[in-house]
C-alpha positions in Angstrom: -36.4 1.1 8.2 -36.3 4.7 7.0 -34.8 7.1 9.8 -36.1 10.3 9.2 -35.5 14.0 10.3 -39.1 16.0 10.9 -38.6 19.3 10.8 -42.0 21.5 11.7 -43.9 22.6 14.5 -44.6 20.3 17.0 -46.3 22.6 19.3 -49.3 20.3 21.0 -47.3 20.0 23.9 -50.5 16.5 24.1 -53.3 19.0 23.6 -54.9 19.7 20.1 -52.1 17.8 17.9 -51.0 19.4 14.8 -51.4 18.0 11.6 -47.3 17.2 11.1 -47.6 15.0 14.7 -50.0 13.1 13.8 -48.2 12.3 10.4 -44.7 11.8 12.3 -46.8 9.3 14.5 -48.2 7.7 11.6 -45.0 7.1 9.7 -43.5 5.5 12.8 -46.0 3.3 13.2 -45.7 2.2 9.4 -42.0 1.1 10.5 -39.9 4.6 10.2 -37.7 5.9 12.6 -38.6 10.0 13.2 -36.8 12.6 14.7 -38.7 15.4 15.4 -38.2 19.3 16.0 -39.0 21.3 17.1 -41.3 22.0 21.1 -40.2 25.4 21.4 -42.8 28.0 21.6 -40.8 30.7 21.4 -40.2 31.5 17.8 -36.3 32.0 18.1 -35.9 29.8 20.4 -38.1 27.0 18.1 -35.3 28.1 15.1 -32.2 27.5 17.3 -34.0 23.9 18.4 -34.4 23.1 14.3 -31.0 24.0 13.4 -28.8 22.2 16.4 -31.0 19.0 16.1 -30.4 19.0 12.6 -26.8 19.5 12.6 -26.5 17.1 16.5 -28.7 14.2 15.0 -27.4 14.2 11.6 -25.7 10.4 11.6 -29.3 9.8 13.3 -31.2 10.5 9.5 -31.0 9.6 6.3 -33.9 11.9 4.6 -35.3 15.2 6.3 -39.0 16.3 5.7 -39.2 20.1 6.1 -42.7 21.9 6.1 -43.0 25.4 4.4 -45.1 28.2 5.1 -45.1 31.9 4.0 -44.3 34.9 6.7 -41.6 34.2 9.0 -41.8 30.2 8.9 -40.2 30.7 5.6 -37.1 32.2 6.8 -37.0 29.4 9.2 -37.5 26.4 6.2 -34.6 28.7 4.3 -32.0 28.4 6.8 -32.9 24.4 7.7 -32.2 23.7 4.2 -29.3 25.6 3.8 -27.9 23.4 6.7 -28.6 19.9 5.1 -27.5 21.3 2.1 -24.1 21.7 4.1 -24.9 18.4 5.6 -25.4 16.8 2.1 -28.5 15.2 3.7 -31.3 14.8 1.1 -34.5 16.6 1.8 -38.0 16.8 1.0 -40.1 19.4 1.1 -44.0 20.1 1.7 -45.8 23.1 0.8 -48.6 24.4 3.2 -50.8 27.4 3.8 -53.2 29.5 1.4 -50.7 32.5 1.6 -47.9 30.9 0.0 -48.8 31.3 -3.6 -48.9 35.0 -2.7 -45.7 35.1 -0.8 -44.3 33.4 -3.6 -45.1 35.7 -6.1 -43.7 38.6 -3.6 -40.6 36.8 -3.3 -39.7 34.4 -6.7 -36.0 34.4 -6.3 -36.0 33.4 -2.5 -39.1 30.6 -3.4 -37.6 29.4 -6.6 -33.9 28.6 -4.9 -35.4 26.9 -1.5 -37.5 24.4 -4.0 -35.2 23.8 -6.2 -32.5 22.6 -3.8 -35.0 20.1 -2.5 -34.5 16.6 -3.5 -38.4 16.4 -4.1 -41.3 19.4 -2.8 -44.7 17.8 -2.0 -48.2 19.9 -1.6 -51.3 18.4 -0.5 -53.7 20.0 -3.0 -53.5 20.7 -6.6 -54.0 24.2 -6.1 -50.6 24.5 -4.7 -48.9 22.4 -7.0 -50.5 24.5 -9.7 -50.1 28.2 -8.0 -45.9 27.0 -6.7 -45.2 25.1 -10.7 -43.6 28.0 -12.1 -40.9 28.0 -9.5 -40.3 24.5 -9.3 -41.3 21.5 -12.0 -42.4 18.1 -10.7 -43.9 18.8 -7.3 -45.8 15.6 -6.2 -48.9 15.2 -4.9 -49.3 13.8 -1.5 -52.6 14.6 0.4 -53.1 15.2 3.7 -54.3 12.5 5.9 -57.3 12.0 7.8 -58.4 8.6 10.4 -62.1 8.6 8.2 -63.3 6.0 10.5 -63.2 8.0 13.6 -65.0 10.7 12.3 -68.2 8.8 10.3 -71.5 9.0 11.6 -74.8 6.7 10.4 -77.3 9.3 12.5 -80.0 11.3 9.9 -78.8 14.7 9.6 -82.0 16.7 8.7 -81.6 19.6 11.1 -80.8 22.8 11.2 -78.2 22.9 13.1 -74.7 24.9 11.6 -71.7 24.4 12.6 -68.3 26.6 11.9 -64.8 24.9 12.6 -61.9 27.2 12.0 -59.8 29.4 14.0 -61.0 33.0 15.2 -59.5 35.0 12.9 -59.6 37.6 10.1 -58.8 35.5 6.9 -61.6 32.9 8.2 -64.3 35.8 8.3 -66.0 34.1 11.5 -68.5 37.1 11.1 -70.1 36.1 8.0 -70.7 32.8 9.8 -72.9 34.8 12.3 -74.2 37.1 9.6 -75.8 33.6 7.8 -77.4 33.1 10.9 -78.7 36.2 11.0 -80.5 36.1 7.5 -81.4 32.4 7.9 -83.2 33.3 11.7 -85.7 35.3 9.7 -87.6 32.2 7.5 -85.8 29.7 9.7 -86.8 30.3 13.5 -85.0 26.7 14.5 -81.7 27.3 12.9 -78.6 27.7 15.3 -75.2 27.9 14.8 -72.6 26.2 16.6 -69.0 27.7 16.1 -65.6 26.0 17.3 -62.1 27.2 17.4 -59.5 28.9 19.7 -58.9 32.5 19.5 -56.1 34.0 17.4 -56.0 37.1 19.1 -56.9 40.0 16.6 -60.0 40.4 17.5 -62.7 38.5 15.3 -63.9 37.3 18.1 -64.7 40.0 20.4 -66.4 41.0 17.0 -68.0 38.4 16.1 -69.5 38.3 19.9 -70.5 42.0 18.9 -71.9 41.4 15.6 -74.0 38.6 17.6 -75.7 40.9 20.0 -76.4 43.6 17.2 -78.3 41.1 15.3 -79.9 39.6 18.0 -79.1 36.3 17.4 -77.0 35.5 20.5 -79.9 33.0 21.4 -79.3 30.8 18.9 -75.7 31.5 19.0 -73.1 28.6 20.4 -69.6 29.8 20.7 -67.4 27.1 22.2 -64.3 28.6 21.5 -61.0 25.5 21.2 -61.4 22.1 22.1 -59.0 19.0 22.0 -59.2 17.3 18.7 -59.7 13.9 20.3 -63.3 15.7 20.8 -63.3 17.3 17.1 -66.0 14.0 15.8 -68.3 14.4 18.8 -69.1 17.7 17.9 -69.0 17.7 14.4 -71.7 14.4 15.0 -73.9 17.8 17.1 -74.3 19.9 13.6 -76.3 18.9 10.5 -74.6 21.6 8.2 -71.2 22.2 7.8 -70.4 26.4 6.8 -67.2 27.4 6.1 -66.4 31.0 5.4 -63.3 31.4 4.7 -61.0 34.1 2.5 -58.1 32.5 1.9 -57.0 28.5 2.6 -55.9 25.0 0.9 -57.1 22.2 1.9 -57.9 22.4 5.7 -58.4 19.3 7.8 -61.9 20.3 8.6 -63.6 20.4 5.8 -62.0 16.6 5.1 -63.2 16.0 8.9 -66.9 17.4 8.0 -67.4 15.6 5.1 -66.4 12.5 6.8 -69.0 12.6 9.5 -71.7 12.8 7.1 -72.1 16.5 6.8 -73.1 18.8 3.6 -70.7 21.1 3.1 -71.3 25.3 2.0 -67.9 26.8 1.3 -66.7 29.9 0.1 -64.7 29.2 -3.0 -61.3 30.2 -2.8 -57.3 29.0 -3.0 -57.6 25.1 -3.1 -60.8 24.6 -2.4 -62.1 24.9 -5.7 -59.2 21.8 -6.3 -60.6 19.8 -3.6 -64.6 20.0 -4.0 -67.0 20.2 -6.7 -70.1 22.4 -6.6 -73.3 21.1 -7.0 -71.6 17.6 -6.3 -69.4 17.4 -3.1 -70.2 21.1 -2.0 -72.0 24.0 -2.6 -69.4 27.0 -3.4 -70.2 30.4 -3.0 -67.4 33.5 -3.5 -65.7 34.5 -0.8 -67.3 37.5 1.8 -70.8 36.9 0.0 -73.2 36.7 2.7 -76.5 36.4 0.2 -74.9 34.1 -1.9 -74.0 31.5 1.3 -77.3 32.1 3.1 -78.8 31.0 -0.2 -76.9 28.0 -0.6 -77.6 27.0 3.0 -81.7 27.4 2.6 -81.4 25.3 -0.6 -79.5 22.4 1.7 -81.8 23.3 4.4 -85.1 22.7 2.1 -84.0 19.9 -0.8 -83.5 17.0 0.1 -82.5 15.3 -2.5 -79.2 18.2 -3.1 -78.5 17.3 1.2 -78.0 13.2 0.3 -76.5 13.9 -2.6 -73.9 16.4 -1.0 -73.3 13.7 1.7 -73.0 10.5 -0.5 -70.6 12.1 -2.7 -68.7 13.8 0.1 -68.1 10.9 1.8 -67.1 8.9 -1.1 -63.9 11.7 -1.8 -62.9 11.4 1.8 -61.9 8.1 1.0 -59.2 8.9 -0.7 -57.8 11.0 2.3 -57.6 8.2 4.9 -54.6 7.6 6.3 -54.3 3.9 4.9 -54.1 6.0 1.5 -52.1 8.2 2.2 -49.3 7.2 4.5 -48.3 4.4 1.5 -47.9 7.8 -0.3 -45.0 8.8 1.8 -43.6 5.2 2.1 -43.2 5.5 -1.7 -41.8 8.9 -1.9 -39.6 8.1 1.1 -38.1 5.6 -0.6 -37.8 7.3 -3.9 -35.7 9.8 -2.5 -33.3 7.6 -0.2 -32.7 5.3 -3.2 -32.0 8.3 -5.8 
């Protein structure tokens, strides 16, 4: 049995569960032992947790798994693997976040040292492993995870019905979502759009309410703001279009979550998405902050037919290969790799 060390941020506190839970959950279940840290919400107070349960559970571990972000989390993932460096405990280490390539090329010294202490540095997307290779060879390729089943849907999805699932914030331009909806209201009277996600606090959504109004398109407008993610395939099962207009990202969980419930997807282009879906086949890409361009794209879902089945046959196919009976033998392998080398 492997015993693990988890450090990330296990902030659910048993409401919407983050991505690295539901992993540390899933590797237990597959026979591993997992500490985890750190609960804190407060951001010192979550580093001080990190670095006395790595250094008080140290004879309780054999590998750690350290998630890295850009911004401050970075600093955090620095001094964690300073300490098992002390410890002499092997660590591996997985790159997250759309900003990190750009961080990375603000600060090469500081990226290049941290992933080249690491005994082995995952990324879930080959964008990452392609954008972070100059400061590190041989980073693996270990997707993210997804329960497939849970989220596929047989019911015909012919509608008009959008749906946006991100987080209210600036680098997910929620406002272009309502601007679509704006365009598309004019040749399409019985489109709506259906956006879910909690509020980040700099004021997209306050604007994206105000954006709503000026338009006039508030009637055919659902914001529903964050729910638990036990009810994420419910309402993804309510929308027959899947929008997602974002600036910067990787590979988020709810595009993988969208195709999986039988929707067609209409992205913006940018950071791993391009690695992860194809246009014309899985998706249809558009750039980034191009409101023509994705109102466009929607119609032509909207009005073919034949470009809607094929977008959700060959979506759903990919999405395969992100279920977590892929991808948690993924981890058992690297696990193993590492605690044998």
């Amino acid at each position: 049995m492997s015993k693990l060390l988890y450090v990330s941020n296990f902030l659910s506190q048993g409401l919407n569960r983050g991505y690295c839970e539901e992993l540390a959950d899933r590797l237990e279940l597959a026979g591993s032992h997992v500490i985890r840290t750190s609960t804190r919400m407060q951001r010192f107070a979550r580093l001080g947790d990190m670095l006395a349960t790595t250094w008080r559970a140290r004879r309780g571990y054999d590998l750690a798994l350290v998630d890295l972000f850009s911004g401050p989390a970075f600093v955090w993932a620095e001094a964690i693997c300073f300490e098992l460096q002390a410890l002499r405990k092997p660590f591996v280490v997985t790159l997250h976040g759309g900003n990190l390539p750009a961080f990375a090329r603000k600060w090469p010294g500081r990226v290049r040292r941290l992933l080249r202490s690491a005994n082995a540095v995952t990324a879930p997307s080959a964008y990452l492993r392609t954008e972070l290779a100059p400061y590190r060879d041989g980073i693996l390729g270990v997707r993210n995870g997804i329960d497939v089943a849970t989220y596929s849907s047989t019911a015909a999805r012919n509608g008009a019905r959008l749906l946006w699932l991100r987080a209210f914030h600036q680098i997910y331009n929620p406002a272009q979502a309502v601007e679509v909806l704006g365009d598309l209201s004019r040749t399409d009277p019985d489109v709506t759009l259906t956006m879910i996600g909690p509020d980040k606090g700099d004021g997209s959504l306050a604007a994206t309410k105000a954006l709503a109004r000026e338009l006039n398109v508030e009637h055919c407008l659902n914001i529903v703001g964050a729910v638990p993610k036990a009810e994420v395939p419910e309402w993804l099962r309510t929308g027959d279009i899947f929008i997602n207009t974002t600036n910067v990202d990787n590979t988020p969980i709810s595009v993988l979550e969208a195709m999986a419930a039988g929707l067609p997807i209409v992205s913006t282009n940018v950071g791993g998405l391009p690695f992860l879906l194809e246009h014309e086949r899985t998706a249809l890409l558009v750039p980034p902050a191009d409101v023509r361009a994705m109102t466009s794209s929607v119609r032509r879902v909207l009005h073919d037919a034949r470009l809607r089945a094929r977008l959700v046959e060959e979506g759903h196919k990919l999405v395969q290969a992100y279920d977590w009976s892929a991808v948690i033998p993924e981890w058992q392998r690297l696990v193993e790799g590492v605690a044998l080398a």
